[in-house]
PyMOL Python script that loads the backbone (N, CA, C, O; Angstrom):
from pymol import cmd

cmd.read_pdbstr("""\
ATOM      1  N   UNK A   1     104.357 -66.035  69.413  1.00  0.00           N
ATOM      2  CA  UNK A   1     105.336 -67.058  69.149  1.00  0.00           C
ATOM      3  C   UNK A   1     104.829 -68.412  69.625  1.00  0.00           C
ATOM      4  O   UNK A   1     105.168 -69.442  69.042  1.00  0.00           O
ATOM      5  N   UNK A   2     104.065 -68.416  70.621  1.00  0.00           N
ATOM      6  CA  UNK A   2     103.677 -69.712  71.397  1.00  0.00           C
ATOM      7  C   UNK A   2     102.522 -70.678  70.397  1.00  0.00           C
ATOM      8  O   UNK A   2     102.272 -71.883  70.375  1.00  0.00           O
ATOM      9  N   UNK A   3     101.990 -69.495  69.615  1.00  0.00           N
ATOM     10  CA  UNK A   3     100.436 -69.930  69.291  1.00  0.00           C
ATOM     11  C   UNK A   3     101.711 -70.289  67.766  1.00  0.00           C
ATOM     12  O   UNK A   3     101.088 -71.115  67.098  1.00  0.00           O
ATOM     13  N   UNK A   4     102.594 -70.120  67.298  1.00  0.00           N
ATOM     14  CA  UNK A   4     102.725 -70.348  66.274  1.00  0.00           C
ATOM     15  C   UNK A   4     103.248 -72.312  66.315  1.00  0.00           C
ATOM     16  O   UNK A   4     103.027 -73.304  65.621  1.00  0.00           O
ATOM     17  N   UNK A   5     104.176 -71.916  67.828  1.00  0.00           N
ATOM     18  CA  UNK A   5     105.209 -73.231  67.740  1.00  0.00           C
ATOM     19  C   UNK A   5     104.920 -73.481  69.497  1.00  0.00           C
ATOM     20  O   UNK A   5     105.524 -73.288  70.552  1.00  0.00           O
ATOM     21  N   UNK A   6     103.697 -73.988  69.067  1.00  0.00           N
ATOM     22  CA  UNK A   6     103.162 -74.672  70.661  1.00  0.00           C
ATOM     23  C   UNK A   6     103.633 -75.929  71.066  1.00  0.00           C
ATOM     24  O   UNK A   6     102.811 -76.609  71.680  1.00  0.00           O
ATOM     25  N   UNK A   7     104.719 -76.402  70.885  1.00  0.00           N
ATOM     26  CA  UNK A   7     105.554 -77.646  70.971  1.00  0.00           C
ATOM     27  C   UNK A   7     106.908 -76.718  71.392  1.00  0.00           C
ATOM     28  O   UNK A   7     108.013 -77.180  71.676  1.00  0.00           O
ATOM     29  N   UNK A   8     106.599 -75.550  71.362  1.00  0.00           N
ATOM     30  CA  UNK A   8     107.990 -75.289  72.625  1.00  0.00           C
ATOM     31  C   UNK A   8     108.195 -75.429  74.050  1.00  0.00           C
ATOM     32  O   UNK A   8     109.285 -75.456  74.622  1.00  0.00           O
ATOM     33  N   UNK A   9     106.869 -75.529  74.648  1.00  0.00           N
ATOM     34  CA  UNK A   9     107.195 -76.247  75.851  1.00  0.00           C
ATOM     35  C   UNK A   9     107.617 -74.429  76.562  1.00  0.00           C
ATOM     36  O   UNK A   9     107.455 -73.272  76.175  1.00  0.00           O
ATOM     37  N   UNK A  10     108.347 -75.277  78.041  1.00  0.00           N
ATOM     38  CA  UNK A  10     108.626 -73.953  79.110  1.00  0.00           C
ATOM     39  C   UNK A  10     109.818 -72.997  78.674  1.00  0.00           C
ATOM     40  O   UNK A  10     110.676 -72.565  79.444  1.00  0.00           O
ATOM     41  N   UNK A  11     109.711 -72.669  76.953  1.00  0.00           N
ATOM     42  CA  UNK A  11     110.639 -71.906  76.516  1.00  0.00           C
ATOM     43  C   UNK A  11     110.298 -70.392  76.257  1.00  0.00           C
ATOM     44  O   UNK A  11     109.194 -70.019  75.860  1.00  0.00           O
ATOM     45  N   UNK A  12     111.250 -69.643  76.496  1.00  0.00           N
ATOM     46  CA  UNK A  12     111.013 -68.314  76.212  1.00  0.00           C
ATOM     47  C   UNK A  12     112.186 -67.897  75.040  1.00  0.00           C
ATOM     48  O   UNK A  12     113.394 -67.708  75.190  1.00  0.00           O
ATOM     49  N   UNK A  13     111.247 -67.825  73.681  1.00  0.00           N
ATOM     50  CA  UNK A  13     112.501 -67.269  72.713  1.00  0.00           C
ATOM     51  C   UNK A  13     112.743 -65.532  72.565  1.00  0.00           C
ATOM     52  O   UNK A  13     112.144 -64.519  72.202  1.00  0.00           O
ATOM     53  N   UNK A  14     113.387 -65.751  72.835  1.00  0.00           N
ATOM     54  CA  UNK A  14     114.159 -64.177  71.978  1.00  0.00           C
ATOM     55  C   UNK A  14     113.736 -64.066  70.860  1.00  0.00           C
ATOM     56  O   UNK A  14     114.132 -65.037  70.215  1.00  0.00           O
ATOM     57  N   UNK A  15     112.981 -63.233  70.099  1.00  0.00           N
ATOM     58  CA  UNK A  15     112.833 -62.866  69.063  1.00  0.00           C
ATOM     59  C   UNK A  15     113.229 -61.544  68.440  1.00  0.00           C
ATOM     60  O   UNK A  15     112.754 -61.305  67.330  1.00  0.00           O
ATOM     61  N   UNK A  16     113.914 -60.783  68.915  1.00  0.00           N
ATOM     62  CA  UNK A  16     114.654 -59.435  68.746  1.00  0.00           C
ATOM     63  C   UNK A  16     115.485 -59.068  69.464  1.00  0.00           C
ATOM     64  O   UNK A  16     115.677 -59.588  70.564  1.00  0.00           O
ATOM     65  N   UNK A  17     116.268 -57.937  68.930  1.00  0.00           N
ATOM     66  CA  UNK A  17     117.313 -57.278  69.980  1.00  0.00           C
ATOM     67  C   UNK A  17     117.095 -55.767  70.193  1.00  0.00           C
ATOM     68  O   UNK A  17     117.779 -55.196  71.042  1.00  0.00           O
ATOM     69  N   UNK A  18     116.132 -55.048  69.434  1.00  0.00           N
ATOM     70  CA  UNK A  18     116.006 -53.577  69.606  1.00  0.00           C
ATOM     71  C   UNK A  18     115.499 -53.490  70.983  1.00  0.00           C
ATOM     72  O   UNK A  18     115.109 -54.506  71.557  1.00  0.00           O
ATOM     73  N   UNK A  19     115.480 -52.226  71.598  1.00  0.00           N
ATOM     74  CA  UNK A  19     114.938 -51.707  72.527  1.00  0.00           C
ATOM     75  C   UNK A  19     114.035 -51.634  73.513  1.00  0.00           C
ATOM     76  O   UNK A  19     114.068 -51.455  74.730  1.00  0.00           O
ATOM     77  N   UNK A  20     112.630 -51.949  72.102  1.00  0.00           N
ATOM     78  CA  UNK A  20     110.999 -52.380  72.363  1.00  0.00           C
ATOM     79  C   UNK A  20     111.318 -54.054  72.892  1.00  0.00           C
ATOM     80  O   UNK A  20     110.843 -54.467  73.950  1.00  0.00           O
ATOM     81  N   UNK A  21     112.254 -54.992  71.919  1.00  0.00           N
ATOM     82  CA  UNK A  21     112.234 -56.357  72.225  1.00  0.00           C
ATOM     83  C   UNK A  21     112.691 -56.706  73.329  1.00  0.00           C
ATOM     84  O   UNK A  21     112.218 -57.648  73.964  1.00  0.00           O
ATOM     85  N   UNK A  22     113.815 -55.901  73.775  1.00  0.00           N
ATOM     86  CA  UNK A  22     114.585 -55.770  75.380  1.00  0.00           C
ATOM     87  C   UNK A  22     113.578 -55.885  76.660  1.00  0.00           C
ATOM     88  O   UNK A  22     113.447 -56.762  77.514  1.00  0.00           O
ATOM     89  N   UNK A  23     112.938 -54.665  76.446  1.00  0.00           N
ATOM     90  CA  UNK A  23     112.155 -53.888  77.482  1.00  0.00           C
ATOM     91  C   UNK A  23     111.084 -54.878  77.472  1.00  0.00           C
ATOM     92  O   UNK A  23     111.108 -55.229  78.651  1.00  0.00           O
ATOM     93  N   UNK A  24     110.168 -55.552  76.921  1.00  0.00           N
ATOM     94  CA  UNK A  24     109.111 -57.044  76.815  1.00  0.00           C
ATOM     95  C   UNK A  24     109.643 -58.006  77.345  1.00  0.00           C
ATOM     96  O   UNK A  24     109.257 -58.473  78.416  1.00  0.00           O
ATOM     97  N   UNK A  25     110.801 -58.536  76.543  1.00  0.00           N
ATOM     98  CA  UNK A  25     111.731 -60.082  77.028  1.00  0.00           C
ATOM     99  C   UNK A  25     111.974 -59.566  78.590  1.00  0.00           C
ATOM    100  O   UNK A  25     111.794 -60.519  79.348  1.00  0.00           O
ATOM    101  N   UNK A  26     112.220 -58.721  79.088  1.00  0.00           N
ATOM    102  CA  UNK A  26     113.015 -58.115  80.464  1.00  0.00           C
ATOM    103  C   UNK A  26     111.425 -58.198  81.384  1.00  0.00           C
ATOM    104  O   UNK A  26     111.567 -58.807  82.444  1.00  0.00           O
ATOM    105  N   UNK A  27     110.361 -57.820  81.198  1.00  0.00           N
ATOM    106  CA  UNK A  27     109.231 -57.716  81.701  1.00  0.00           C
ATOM    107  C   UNK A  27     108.509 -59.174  82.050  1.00  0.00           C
ATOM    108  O   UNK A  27     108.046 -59.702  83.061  1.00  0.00           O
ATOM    109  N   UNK A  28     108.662 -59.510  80.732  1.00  0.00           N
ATOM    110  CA  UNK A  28     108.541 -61.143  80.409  1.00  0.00           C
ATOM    111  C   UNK A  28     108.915 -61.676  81.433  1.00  0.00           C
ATOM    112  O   UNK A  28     108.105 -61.935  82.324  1.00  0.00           O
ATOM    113  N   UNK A  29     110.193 -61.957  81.540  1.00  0.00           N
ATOM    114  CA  UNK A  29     110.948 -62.916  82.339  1.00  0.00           C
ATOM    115  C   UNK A  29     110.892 -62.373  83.787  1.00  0.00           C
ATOM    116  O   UNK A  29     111.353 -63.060  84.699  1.00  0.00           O
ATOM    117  N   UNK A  30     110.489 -61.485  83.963  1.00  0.00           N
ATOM    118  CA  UNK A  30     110.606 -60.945  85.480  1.00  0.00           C
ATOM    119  C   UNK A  30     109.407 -61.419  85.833  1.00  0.00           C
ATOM    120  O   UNK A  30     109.306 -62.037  86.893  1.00  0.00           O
ATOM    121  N   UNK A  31     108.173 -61.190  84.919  1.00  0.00           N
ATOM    122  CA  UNK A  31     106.933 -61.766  85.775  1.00  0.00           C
ATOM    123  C   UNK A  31     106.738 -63.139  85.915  1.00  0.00           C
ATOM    124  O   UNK A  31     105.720 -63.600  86.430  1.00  0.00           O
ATOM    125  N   UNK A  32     107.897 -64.003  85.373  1.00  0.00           N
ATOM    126  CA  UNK A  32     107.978 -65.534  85.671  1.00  0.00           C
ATOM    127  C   UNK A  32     108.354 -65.670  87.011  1.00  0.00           C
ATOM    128  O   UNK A  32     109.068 -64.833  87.564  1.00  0.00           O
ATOM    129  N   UNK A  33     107.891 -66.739  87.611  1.00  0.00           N
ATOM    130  CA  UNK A  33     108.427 -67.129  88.981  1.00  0.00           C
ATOM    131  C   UNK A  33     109.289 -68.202  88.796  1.00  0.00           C
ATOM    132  O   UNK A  33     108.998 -69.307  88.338  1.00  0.00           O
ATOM    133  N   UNK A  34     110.494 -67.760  89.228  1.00  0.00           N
ATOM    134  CA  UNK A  34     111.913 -69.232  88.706  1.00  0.00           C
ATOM    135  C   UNK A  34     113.039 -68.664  89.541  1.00  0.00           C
ATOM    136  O   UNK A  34     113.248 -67.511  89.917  1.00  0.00           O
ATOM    137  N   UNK A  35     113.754 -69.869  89.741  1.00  0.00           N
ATOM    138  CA  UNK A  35     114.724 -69.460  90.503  1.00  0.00           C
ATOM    139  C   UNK A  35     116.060 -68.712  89.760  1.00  0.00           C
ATOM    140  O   UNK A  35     116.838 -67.946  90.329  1.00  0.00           O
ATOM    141  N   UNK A  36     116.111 -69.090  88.495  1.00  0.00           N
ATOM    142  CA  UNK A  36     117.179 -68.842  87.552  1.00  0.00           C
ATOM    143  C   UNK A  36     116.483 -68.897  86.140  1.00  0.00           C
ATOM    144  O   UNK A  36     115.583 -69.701  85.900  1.00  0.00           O
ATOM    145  N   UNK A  37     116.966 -67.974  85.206  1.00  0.00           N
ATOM    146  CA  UNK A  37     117.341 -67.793  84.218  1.00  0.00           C
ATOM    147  C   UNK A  37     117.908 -68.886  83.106  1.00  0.00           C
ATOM    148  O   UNK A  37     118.538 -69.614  83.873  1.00  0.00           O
ATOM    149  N   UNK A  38     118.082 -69.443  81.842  1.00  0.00           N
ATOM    150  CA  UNK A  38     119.194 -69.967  81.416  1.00  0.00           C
ATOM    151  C   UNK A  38     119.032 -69.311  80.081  1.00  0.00           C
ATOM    152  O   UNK A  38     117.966 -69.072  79.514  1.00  0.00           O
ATOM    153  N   UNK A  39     120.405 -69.021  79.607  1.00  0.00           N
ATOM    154  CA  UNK A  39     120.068 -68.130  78.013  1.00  0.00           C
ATOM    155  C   UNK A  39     120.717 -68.959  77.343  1.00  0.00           C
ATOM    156  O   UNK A  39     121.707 -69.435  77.898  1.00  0.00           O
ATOM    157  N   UNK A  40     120.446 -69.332  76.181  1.00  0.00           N
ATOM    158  CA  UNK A  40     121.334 -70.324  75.045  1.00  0.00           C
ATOM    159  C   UNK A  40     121.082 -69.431  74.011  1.00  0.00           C
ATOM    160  O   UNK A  40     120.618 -69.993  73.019  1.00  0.00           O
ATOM    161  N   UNK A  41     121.262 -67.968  73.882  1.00  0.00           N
ATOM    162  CA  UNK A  41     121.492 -66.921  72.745  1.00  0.00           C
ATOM    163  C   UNK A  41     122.876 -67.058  72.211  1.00  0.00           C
ATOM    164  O   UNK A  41     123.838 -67.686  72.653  1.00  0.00           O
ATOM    165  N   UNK A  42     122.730 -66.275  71.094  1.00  0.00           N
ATOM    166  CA  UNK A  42     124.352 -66.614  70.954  1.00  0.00           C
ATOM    167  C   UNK A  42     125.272 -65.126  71.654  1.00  0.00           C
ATOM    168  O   UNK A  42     126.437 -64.991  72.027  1.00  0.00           O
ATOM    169  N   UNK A  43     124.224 -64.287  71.599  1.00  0.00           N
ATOM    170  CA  UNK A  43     124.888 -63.415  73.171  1.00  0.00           C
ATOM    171  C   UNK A  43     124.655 -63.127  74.417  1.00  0.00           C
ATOM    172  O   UNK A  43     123.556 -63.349  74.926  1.00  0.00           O
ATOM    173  N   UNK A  44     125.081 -62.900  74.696  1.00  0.00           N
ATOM    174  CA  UNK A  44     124.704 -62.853  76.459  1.00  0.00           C
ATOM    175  C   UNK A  44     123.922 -61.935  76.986  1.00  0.00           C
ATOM    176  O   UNK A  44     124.389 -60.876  77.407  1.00  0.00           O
ATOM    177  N   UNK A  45     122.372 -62.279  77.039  1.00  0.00           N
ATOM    178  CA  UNK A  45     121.450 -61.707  77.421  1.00  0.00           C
ATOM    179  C   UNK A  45     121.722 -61.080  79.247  1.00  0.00           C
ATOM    180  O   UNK A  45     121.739 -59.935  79.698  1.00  0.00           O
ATOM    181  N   UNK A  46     121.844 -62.002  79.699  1.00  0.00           N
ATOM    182  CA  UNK A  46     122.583 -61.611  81.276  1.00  0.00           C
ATOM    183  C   UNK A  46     123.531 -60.180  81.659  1.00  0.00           C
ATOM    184  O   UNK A  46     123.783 -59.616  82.723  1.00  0.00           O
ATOM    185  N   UNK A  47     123.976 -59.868  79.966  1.00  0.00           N
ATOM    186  CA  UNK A  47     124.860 -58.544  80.030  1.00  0.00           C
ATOM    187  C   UNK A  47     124.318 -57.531  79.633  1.00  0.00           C
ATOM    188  O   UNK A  47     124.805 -56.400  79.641  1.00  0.00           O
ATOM    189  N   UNK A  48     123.102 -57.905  79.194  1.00  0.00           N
ATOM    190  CA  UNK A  48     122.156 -56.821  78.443  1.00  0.00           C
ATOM    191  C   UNK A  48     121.075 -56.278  79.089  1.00  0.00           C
ATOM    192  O   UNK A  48     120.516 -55.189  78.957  1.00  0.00           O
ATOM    193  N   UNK A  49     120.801 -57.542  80.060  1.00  0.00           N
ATOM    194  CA  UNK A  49     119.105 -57.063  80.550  1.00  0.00           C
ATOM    195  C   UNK A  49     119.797 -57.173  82.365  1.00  0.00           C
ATOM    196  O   UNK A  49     120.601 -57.871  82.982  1.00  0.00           O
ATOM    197  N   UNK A  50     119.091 -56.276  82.568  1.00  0.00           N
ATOM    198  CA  UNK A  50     118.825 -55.797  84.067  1.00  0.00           C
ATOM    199  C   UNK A  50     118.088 -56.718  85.055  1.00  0.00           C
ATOM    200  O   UNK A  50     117.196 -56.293  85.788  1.00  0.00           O
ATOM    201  N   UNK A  51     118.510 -58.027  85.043  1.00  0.00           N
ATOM    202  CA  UNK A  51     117.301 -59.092  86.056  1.00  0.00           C
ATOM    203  C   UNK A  51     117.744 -59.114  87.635  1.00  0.00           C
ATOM    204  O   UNK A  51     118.745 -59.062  88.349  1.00  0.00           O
ATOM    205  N   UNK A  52     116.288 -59.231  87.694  1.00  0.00           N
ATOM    206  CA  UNK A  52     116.749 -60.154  89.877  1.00  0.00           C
ATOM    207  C   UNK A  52     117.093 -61.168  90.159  1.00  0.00           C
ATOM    208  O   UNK A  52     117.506 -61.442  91.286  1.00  0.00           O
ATOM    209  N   UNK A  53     116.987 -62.225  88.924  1.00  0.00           N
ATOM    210  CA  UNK A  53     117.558 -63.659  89.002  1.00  0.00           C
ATOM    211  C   UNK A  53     118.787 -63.607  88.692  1.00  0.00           C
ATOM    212  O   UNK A  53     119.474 -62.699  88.225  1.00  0.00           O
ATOM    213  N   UNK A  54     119.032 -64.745  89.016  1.00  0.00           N
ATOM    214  CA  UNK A  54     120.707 -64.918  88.386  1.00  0.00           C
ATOM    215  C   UNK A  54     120.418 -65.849  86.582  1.00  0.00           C
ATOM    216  O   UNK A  54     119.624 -66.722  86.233  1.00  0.00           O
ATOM    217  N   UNK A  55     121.900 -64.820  85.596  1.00  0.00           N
ATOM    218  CA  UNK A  55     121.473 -65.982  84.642  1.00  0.00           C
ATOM    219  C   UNK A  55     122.233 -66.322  84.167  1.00  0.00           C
ATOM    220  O   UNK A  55     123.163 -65.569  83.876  1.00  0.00           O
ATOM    221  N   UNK A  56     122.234 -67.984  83.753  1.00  0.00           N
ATOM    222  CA  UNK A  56     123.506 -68.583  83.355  1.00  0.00           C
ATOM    223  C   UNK A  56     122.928 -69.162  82.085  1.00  0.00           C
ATOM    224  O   UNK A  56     121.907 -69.673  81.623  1.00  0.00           O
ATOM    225  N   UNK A  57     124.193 -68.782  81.773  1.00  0.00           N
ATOM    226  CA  UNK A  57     124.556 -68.800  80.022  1.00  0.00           C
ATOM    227  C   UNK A  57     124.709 -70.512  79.961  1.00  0.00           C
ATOM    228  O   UNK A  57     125.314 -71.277  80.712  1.00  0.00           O
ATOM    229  N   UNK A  58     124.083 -70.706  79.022  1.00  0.00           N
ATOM    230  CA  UNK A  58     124.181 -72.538  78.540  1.00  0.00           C
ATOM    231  C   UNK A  58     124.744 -72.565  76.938  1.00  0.00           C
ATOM    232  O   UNK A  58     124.218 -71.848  76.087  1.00  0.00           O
ATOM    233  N   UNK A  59     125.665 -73.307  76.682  1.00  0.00           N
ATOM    234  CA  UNK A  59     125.780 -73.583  75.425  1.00  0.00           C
ATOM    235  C   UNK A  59     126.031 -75.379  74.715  1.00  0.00           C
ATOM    236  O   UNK A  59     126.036 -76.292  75.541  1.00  0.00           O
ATOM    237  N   UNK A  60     126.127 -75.555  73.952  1.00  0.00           N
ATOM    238  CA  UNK A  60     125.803 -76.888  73.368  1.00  0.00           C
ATOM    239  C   UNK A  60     126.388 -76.932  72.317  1.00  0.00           C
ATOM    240  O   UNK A  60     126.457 -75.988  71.530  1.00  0.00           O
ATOM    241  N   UNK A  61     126.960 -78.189  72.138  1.00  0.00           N
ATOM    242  CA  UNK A  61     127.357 -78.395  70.560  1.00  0.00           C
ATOM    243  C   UNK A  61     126.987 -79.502  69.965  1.00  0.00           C
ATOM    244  O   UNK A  61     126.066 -80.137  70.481  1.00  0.00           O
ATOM    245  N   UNK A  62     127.570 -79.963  68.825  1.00  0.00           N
ATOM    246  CA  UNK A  62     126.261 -80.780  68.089  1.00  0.00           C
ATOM    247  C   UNK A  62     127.738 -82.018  67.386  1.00  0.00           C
ATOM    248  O   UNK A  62     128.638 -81.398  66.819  1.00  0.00           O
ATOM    249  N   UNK A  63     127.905 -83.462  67.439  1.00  0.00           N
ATOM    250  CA  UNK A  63     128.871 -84.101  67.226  1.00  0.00           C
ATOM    251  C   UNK A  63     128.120 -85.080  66.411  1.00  0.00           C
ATOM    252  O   UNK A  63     127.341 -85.857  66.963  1.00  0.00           O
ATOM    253  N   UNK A  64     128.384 -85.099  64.572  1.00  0.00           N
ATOM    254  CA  UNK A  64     127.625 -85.802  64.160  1.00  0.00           C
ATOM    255  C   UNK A  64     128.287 -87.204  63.827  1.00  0.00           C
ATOM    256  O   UNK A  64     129.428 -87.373  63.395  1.00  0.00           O
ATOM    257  N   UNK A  65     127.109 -88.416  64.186  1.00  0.00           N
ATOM    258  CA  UNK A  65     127.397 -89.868  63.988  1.00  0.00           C
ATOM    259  C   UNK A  65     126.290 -90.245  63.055  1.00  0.00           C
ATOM    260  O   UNK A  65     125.102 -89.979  63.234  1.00  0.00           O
ATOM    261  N   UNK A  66     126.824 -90.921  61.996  1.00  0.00           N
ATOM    262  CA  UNK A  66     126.713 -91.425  60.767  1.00  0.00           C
ATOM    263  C   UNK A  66     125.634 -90.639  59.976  1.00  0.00           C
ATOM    264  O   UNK A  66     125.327 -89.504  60.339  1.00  0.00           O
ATOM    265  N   UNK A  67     125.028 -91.257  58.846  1.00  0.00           N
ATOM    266  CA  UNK A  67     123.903 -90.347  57.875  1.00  0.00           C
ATOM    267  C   UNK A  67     122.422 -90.333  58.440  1.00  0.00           C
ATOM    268  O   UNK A  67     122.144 -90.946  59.471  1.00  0.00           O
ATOM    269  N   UNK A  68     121.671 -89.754  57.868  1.00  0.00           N
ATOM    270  CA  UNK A  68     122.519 -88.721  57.366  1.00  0.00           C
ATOM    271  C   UNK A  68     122.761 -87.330  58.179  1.00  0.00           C
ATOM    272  O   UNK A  68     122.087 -86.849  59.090  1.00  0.00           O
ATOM    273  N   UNK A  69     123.719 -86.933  57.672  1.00  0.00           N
ATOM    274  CA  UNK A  69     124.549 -85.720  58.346  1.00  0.00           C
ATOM    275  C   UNK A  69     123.506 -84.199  58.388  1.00  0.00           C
ATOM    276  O   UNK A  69     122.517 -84.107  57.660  1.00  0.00           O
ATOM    277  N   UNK A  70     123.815 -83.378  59.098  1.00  0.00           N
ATOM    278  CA  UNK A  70     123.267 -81.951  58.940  1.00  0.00           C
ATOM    279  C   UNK A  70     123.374 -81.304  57.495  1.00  0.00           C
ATOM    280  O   UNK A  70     122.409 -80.789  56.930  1.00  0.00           O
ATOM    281  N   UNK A  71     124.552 -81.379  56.996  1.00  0.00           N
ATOM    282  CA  UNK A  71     124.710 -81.107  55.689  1.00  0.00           C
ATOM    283  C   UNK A  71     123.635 -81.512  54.505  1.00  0.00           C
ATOM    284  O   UNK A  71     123.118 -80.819  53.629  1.00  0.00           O
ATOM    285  N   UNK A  72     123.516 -82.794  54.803  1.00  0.00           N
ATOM    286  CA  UNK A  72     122.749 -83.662  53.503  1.00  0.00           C
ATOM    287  C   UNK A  72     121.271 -83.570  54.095  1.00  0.00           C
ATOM    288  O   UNK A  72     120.315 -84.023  53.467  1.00  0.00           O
ATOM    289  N   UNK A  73     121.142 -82.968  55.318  1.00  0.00           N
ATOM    290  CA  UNK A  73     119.108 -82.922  55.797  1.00  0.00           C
ATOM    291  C   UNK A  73     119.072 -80.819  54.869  1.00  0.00           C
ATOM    292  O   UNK A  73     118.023 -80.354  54.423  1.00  0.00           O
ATOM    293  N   UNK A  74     120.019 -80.269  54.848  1.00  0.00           N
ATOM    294  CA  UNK A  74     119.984 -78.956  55.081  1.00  0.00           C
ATOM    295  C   UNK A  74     119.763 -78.941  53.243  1.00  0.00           C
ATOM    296  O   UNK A  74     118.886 -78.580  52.459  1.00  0.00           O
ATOM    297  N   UNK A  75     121.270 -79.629  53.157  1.00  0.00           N
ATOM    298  CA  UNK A  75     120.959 -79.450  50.756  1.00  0.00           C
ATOM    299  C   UNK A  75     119.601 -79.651  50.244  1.00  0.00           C
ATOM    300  O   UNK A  75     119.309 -79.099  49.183  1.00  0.00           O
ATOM    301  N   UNK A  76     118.241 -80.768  51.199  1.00  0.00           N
ATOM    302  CA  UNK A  76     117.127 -80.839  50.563  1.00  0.00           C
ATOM    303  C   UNK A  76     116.443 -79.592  50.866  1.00  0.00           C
ATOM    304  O   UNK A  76     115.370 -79.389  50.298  1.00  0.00           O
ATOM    305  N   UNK A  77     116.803 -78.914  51.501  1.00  0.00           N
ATOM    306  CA  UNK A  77     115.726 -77.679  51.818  1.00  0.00           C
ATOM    307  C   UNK A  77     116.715 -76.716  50.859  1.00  0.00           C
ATOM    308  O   UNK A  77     116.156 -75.921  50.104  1.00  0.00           O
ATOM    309  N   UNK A  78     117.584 -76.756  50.876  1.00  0.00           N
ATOM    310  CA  UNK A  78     118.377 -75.363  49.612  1.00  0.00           C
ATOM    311  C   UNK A  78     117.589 -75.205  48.454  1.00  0.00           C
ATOM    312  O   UNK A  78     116.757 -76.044  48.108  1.00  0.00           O
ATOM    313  N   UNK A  79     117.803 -74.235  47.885  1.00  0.00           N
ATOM    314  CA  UNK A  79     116.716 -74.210  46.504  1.00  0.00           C
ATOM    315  C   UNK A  79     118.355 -74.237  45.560  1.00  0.00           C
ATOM    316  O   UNK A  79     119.389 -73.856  46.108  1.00  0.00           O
ATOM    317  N   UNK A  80     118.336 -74.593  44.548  1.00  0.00           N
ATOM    318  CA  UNK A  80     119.087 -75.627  43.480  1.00  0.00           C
ATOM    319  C   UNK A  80     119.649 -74.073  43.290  1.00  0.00           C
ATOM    320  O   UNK A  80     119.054 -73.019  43.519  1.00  0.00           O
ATOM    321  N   UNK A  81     120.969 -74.285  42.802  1.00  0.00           N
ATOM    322  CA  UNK A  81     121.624 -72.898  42.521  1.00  0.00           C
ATOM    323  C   UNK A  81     121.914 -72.878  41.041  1.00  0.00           C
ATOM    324  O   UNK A  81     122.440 -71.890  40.529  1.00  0.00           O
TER     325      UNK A  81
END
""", "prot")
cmd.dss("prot")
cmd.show_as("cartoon", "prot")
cmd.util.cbc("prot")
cmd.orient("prot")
């Protein structure tokens, strides 16, 4: 993932939820040295995985001011229906 989108910086993405992806992300993050955790999944990894850190859930929302909007950046990437 890193070598694809090396402009992520000190991020760790989630890229699955099966079992195999659990048991890696859980290994992953344990061999980091940090004081905390932060998950911005849209579920709560903290309820899923078994850590020694503490982890707090972050969320964000998005308040749009003037053009162009999310809508009108998103219709140029749609393919024409």
């Amino acid at each position: 993932m890193f070598d694809t989108y090396p402009a992520l910086g000190p991020v760790l993405p989630a890229v699955g939820y099966g079992p195999d992806q659990f048991a890696a992300l859980r290994a992953t993050i344990e061999a980091v040295r940090c004081d905390v955790v932060l998950t911005g999944t849209r579920i709560d990894l903290g309820r899923l995985l078994t850590l020694t850190r503490p982890v707090v859930r972050v969320r964000s929302e998005v308040e749009e001011v003037g053009r162009p909007s999310l809508d009108d950046v998103l219709a140029g990437l749609r393919p024409p229906s």
